[in-house]
N, C-alpha and C positions, 0 to 999 in steps of 0.2 A: 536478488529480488529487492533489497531495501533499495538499491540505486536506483529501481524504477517504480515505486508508487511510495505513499507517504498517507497519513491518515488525513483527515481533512483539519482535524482540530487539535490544535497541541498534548489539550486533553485525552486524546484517546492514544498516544503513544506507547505507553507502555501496556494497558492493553490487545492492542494491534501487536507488541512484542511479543508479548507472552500468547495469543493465541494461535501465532505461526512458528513460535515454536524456533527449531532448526532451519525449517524449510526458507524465515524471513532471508539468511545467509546463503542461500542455495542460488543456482548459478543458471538460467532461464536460459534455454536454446531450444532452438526451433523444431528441429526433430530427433529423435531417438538416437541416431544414424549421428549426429552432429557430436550430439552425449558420449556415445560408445568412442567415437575418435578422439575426444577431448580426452577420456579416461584413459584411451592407451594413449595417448602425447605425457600426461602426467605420468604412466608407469616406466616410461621408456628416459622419460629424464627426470626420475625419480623427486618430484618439486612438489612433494605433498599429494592432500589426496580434494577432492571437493563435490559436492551434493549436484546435481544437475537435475531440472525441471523441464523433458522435452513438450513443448505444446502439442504437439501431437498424438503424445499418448495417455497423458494423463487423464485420471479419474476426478471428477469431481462431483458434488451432491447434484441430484436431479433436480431441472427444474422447481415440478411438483414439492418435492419435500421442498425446497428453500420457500416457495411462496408460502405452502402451508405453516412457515417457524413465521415469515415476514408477518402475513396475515393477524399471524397471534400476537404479534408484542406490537403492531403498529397502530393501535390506539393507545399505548401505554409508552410517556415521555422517558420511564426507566429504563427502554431496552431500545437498542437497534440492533440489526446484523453486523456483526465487523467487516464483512465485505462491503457493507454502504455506506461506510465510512472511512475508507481506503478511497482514495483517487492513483489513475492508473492508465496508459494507454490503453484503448480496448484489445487490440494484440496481443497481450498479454494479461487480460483481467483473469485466466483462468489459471495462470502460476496461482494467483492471488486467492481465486477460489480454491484450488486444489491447498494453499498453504494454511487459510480463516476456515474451510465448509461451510458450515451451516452455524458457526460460532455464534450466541449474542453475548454484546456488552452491555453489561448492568452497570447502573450509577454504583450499585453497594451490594454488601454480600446480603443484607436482608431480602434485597427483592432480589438477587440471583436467586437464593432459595426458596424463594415464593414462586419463579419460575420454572425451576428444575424438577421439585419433587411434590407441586401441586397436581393431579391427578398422571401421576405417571402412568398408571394402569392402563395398559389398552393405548397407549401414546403409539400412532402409526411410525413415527418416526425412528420408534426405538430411545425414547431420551432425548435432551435438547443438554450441548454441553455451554458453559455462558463463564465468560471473564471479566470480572470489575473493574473497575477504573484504577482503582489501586493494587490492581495482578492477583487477585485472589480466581481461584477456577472451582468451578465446581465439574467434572467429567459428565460422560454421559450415563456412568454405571452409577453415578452419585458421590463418587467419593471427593473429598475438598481437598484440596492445596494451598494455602494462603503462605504469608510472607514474600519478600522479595530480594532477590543478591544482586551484589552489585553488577555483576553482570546483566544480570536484566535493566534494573536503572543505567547502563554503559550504552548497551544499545538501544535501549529506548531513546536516549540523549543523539544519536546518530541523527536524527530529522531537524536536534536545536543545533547545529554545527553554524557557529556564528558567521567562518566564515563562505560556507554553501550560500547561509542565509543572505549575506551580505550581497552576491552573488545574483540571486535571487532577484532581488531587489534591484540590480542595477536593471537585469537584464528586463524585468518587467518597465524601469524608467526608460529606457534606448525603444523596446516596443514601442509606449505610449506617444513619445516624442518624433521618430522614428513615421509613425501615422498621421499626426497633425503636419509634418512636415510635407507629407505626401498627398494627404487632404491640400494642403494649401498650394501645394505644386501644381496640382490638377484645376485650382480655380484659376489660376494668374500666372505668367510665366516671368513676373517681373523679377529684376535680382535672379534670374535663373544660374548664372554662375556659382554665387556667392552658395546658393540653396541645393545646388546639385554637389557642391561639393561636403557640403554637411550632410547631405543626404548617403552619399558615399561613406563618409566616414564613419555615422551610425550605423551601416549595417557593418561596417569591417569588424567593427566593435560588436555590434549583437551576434554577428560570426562565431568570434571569438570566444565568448562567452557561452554559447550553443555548444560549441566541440570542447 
């Protein structure tokens, strides 16, 4: 799952870490059927073991209750869902859901608890469970967890990979260029050689960079 969505803000990384938990490492396929075959391929040539997320079956929060946590914290700058803060193919937003629920991220542990166990009584939702910027959790039974190990800061660090980033970055400059090149092919066909041939070789390259 970390290879396919990323949080929008560098800031929310470890966050987004700590709220998915296990599941961020778990291994997203399409169906159930897909899952079962991957686990016996693992048992039969005995190469570990690993988590698998079939889209098909998974559980994930209702509608209903997510609007109703969104509703709550969306006039208030200190909270958002961690699912809306996640970017992610939509084909996959629901590994995403099933791994954050109904999670929000708080700037800090003061307003997570101004969150959590301000009128819990009578909360349809059953509790709202909410993670800080800096990995502190408060659950949805109330109990806290703060600190953080270096594992968590390890994989938080998976989305600063310089060179993914670097990567990133070309592959957004070959786009950009890539389109003015084609924009300009389309108004004029002058220099067509020179221009078709750059134009070829940027997408070999954005190819490249895509697989």
């Amino acid at each position: 799952l970390v290879d396919l969505c990323r949080p929008t803000q560098r800031k929310y990384n470890l966050a987004v870490t700590v709220a998915a938990g296990k599941d961020m490492d778990a291994i997203v396929v399409d169906t159930k059927a897909t899952g079962l075959e991957c686990i016996r391929y693992l048992r039969e040539q005995r190469v570990g073991t690993a988590t698998f997320l079939p889209l098909d079956t998974l559980q994930v929060p209702s509608r209903e209750s997510t609007e109703r946590i969104r509703a709550r914290v969306a006039h208030d700058s200190r909270f958002r869902l961690a699912a809306d803060v996640i970017t992610c193919d939509e084909n996959i937003r629901k590994a995403v859901l099933y791994a954050v629920g109904n999670t929000v991220v708080s700037d800090d542990l003061d307003a997570a608890r101004q969150l959590c166990f301000s009128g819990r009584r009578g909360d349809s939702d059953g509790g709202i469970k909410a993670v800080t910027l800096g990995g502190a959790v408060i659950s949805k039974a109330g109990t806290m967890t703060g600190g953080v190990t270096n594992e968590d800061s390890d994989r938080a660090g998976r989305w600063d990979d310089p060179a993914v980033q670097a990567m990133r970055d070309d592959k957004e400059k070959l786009e950009t260029e890539r389109a003015n090149l084609d924009r300009d092919d389309s108004a004029g066909r002058q220099s067509m050689g020179g221009r078709s041939t750059r134009i070829e070789e940027l997408r070999n390259n954005f190819n490249s960079l895509t697989n």
